[in-house]
Kinemage of the C-alpha trace (Angstrom):
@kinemage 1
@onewidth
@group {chain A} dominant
@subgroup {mainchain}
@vectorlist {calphas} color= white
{ca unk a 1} P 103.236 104.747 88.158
{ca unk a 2} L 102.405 101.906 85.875
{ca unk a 3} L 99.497 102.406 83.395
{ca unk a 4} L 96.108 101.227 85.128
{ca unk a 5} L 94.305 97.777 83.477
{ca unk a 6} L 90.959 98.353 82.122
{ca unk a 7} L 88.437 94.742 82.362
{ca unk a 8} L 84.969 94.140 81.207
{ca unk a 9} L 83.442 93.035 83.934
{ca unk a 10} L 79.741 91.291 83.378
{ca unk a 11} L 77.611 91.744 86.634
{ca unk a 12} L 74.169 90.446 88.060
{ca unk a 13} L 72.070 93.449 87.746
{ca unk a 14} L 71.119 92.540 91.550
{ca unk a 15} L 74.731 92.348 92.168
{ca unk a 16} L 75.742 95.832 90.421
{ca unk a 17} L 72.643 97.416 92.458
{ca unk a 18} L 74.015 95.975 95.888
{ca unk a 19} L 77.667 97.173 94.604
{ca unk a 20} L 77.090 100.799 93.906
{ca unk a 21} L 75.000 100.733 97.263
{ca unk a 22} L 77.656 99.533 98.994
{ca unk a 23} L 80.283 101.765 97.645
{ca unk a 24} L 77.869 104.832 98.106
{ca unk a 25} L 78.354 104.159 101.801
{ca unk a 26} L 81.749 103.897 101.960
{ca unk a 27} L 81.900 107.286 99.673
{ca unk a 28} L 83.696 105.345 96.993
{ca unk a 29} L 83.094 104.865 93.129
{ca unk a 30} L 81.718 101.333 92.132
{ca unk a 31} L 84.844 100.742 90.538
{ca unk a 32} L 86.988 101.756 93.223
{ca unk a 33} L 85.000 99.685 95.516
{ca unk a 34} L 85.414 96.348 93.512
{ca unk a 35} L 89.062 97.088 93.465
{ca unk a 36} L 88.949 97.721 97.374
{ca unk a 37} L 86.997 94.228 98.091
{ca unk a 38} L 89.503 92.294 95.163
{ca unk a 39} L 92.523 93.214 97.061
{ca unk a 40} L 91.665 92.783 100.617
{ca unk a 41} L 90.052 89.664 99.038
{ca unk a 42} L 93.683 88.680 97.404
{ca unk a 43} L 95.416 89.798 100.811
{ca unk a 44} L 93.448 87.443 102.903
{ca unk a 45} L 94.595 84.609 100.741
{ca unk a 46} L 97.850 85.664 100.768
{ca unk a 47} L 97.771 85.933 96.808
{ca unk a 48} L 98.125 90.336 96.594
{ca unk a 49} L 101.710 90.492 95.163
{ca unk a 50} L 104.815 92.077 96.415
{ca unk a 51} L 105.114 95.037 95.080
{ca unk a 52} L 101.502 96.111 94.039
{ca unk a 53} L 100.962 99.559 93.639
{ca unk a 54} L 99.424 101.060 96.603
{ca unk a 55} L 95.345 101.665 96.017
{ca unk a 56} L 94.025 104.652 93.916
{ca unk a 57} L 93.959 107.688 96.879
{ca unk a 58} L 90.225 108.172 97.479
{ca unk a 59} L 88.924 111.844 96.562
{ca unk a 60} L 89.611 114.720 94.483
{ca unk a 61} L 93.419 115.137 93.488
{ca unk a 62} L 95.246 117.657 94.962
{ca unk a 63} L 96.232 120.695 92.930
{ca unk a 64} L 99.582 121.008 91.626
{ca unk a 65} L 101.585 123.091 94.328
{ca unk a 66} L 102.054 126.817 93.079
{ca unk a 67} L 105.998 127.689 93.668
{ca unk a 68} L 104.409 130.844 96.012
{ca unk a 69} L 102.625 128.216 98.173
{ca unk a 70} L 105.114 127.787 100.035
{ca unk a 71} L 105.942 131.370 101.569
{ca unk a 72} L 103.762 132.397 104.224
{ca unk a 73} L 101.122 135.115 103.086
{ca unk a 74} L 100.972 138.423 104.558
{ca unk a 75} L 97.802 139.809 105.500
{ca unk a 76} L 95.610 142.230 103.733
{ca unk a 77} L 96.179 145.212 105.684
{ca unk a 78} L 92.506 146.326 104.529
{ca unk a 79} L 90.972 143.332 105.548
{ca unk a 80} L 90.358 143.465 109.738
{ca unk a 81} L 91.521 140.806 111.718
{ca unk a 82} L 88.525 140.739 113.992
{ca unk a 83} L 84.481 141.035 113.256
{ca unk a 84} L 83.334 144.576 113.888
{ca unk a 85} L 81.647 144.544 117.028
{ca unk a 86} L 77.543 143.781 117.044
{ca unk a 87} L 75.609 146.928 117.790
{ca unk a 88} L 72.307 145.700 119.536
């Protein structure tokens, strides 16, 4: 993946405010949010270059696969399957 640009970006307070709002709906960082609203701005004018990286994937990254995730795990033969039953 190509290195990420960093840009100093100067913002109407008011602006910022309405920004981080914004993104805090959406469940996205300010700065992920800017970079949502400049492509889809860039797209709409048919300016978003072929062969732009796709967007930053939104969340936590994954964890790096562990070579015994992919077996199937056995089950504790201590643990029980089912709840004991309720006395009442």
């Amino acid at each position: 993946m190509a290195e990420r640009k960093s840009v100093l970006l100067r913002l109407d307070p008011a602006v910022h405010d309405a920004l981080t709002r914004w993104a805090n709906d959406d469940l996205r960082s300010t700065n992920a949010q800017i970079e949502f609203l400049l492509r889809r701005a860039l797209t709409e004018a048919g300016r978003l270059p072929t062969g732009t990286g796709a967007p930053a994937r939104r969340g936590r990254p994954r964890k790096a696969a562990r070579k015994d995730d992919d077996q199937p795990q056995e089950p504790d033969p201590t643990t029980p399957l089912e709840p004991p039953p309720r006395n009442e």
